[in-house]
C-alpha positions in Angstrom: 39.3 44.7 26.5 36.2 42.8 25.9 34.9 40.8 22.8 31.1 40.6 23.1 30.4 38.0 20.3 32.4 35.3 22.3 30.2 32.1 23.1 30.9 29.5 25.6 29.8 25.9 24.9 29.3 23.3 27.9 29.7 19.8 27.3 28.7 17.8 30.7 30.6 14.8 30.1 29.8 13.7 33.9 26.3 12.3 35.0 27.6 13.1 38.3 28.5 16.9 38.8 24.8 17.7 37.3 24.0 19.3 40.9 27.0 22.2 40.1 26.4 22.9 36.9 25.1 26.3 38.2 28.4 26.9 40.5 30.4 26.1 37.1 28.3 28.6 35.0 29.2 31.3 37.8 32.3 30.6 37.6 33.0 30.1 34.3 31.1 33.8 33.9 33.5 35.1 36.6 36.8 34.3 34.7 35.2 35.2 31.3 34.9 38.8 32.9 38.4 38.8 33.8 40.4 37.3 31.1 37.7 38.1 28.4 38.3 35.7 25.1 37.5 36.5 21.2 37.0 33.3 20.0 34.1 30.6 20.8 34.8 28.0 23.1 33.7 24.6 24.0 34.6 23.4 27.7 34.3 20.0 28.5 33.6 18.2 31.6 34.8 14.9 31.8 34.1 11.9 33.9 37.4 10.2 32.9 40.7 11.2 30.7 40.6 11.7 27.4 44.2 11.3 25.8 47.2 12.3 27.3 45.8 14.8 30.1 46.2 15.3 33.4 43.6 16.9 34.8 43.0 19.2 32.0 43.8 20.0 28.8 43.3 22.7 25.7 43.9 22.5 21.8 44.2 25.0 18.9 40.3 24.3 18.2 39.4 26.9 21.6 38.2 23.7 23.4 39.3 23.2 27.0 38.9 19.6 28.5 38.7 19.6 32.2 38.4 15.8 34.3 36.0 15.8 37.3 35.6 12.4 38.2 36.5 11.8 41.5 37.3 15.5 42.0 36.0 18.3 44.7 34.5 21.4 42.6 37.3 23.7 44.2 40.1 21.5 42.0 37.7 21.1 39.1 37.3 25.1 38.7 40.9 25.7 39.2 41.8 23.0 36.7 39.2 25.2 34.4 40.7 28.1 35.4 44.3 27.1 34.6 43.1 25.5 30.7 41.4 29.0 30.5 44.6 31.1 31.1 47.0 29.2 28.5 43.5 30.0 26.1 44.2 33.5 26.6 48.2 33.4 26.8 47.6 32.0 23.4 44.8 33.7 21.7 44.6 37.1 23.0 48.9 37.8 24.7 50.2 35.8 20.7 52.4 33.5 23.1 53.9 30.4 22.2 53.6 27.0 24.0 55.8 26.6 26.2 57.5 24.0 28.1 54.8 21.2 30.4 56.7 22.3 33.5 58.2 25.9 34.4 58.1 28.7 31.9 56.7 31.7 32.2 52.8 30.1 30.6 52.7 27.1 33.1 54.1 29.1 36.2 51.4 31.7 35.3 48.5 29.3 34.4 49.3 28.3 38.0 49.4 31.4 39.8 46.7 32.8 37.6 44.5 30.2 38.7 44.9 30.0 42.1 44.2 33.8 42.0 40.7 32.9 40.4 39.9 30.3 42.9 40.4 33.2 45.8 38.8 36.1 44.2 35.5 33.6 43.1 35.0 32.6 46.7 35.6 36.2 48.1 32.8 37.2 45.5 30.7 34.6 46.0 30.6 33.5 49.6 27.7 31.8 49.3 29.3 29.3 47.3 31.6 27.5 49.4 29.3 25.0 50.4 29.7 23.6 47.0 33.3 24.4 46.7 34.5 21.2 48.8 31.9 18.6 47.5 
């Protein structure tokens, strides 16, 4: 499956992470091959919360807010990761939301994202240096 007229729009919301933008454009490539999306989306990356997120957040508008204040790039992307899974639980699988904690989206999101973390630092090795800052 793969929609070729899907666009991805950055926001950098955070002064500070402007040295990794290039390891969150990998990345964000990297799960965009493997859980390709049909619609346009606009990721932001924020230097503090916005609402009532955690750590991250997504809405029906395909935009995924994702905090990195005070945050090492390896939480950031997985954060990322996770808001990109319940994108494609709802846009692409027809699902539901489901519950904030257990249910078969969250407990997924989670696994689905830890996954990502593994496979993008197996792929990129060369990366990892900026993984942990």
């Amino acid at each position: 499956m793969i929609f070729i007229d899907m666009k991805v729009k950055i926001v950098f919301k955070d002064d500070k992470k402007k040295t990794t933008h290039k390891l969150y454009l990998e990345f964000i490539k990297f799960i965009q091959k493997n859980y390709p999306l049909k619609y346009d989306l606009t990721i932001e990356l924020l230097g503090e919360r916005e609402g009532v997120m955690t750590t991250g957040s997504r809405n029906t508008n395909h935009t995924l807010k994702v905090l990195t204040s005070g945050r090492m790039n390896r939480d950031i992307l997985r954060t990322l990761a996770h808001e990109w899974i319940h994108e494609y639980q709802m846009t692409i699988l027809g699902r539901e939301r489901g519950p904030d904690i257990g249910g078969i989206n969250e407990d997924e999101a989670n696994a689905y994202s830890a996954r990502l973390i593994k496979l993008f630092e197996k792929e990129f090795p060369n990366d990892e240096k900026y993984m942990y800052e």
